[in-house]
C-alpha positions as CSV (number, residue, x, y, z in Angstrom):
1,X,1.7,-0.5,-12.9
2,X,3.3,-2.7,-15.1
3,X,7.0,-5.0,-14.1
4,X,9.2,-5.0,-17.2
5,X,11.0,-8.0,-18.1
6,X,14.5,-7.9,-19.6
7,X,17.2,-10.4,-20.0
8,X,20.4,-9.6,-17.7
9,X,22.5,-11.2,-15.0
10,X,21.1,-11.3,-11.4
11,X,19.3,-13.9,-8.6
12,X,15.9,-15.0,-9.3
13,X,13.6,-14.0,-6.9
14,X,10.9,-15.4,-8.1
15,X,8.1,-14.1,-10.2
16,X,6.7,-10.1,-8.6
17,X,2.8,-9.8,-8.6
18,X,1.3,-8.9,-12.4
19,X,0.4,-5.6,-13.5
20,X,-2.4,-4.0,-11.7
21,X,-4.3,-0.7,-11.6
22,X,-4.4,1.9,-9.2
23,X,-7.6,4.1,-9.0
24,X,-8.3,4.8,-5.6
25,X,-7.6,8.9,-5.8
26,X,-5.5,9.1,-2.2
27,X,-3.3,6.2,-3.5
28,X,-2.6,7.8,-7.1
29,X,-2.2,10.8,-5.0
30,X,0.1,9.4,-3.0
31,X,2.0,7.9,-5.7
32,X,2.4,11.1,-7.6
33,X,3.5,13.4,-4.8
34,X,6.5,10.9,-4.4
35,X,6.9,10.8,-8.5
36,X,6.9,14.8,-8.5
37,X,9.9,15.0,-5.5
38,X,12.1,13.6,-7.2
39,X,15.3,14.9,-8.4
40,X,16.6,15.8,-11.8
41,X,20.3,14.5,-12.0
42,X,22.7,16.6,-14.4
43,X,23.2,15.9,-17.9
44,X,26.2,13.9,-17.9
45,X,28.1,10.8,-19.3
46,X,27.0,7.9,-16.6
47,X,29.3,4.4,-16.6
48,X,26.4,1.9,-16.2
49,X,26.8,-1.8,-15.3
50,X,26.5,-4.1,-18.3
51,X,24.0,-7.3,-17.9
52,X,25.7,-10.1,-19.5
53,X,23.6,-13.4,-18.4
54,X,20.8,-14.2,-20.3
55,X,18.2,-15.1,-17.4
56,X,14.9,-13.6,-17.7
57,X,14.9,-11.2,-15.1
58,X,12.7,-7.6,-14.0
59,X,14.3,-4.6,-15.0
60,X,11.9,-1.7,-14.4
61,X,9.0,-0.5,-12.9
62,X,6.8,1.1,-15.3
63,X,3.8,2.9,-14.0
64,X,1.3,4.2,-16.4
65,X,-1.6,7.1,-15.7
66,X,-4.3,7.6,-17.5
67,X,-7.4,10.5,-17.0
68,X,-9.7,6.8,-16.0
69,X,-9.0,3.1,-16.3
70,X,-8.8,2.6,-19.9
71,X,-9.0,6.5,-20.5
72,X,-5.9,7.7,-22.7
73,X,-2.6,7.7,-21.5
74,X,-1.3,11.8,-19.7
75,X,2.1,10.5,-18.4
76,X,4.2,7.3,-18.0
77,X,7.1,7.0,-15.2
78,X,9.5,4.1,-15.3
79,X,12.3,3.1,-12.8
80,X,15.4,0.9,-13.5
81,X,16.1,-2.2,-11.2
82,X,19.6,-3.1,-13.4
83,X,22.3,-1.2,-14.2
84,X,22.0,2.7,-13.7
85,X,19.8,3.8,-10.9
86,X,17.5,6.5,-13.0
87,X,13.9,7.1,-13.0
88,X,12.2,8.9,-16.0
89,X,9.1,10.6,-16.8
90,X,6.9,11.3,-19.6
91,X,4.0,13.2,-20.3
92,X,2.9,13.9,-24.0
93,X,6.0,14.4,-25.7
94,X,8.2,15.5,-23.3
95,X,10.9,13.1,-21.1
96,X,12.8,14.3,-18.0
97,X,15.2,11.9,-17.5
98,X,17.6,11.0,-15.4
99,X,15.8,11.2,-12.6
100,X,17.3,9.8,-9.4
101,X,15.4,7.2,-8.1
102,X,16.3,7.4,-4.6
103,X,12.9,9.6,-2.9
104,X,13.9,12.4,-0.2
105,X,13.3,9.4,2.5
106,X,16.2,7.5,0.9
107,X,13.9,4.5,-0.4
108,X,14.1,4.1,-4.1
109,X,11.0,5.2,-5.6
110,X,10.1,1.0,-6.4
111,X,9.9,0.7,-2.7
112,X,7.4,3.2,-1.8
113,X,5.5,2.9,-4.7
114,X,4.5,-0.6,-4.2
115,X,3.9,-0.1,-0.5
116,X,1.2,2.6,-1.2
117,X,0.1,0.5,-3.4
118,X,0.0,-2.5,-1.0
119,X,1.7,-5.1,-3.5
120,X,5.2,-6.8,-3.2
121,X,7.7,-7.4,-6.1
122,X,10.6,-10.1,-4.5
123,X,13.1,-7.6,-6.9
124,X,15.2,-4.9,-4.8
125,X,15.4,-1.8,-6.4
126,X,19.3,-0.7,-8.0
């Protein structure tokens, strides 16, 4: 799980944890089962907030999994923290996208990723 750094407008938090890895089977489990619920939004023209400020700031989640750590890459997932509120997927060549990133609990999917995975990011999600 990777944060991805952008420049844009918005508070500083301060910096989230680094990247880490993931390979305790019930967590990825975990993970993925949340990934796989959620919803495919319709094909459509979306008006998206503009970032104009140049501050350094996080502006996606990007989780990658791979068959073992340092095994090749099956699928990456990534969800937005700044202007539109879409997740995507991809696994070999294919992309579904946009994905809402709001789970069936209502938490974005950032939320309840990193609390399976136990690590904090001071960024709100959307």
């Amino acid at each position: 799980m990777t944060p991805v750094f952008g420049f844009g407008s918005g508070p500083s938090h301060g910096e989230p944890d680094d990247a880490f890895t993931i390979t305790d089977p019930a967590a990825v489990a975990k993970i993925t089962a949340v990934i796989d619920g959620l919803r495919q939004l319709p094909d459509a023209t979306y008006s998206c907030p503009a970032e104009a400020d140049s501050a350094m700031m996080l502006t996606a989640m990007q989780l990658t999994f791979r068959t073992a750590p340092g095994g090749p890459v099956v699928a990456t997932v990534g969800a937005s923290y700044v202007g539109c509120p879409f997740a995507w997927v991809t696994a070999g060549t294919q992309t579904i996208w946009p994905l809402d990133e709001n789970t069936g609990s209502g938490q974005p999917v950032q939320q309840q990723v990193l609390a399976i995975a136990g690590v904090r990011w001071p960024y709100p999600p959307g």
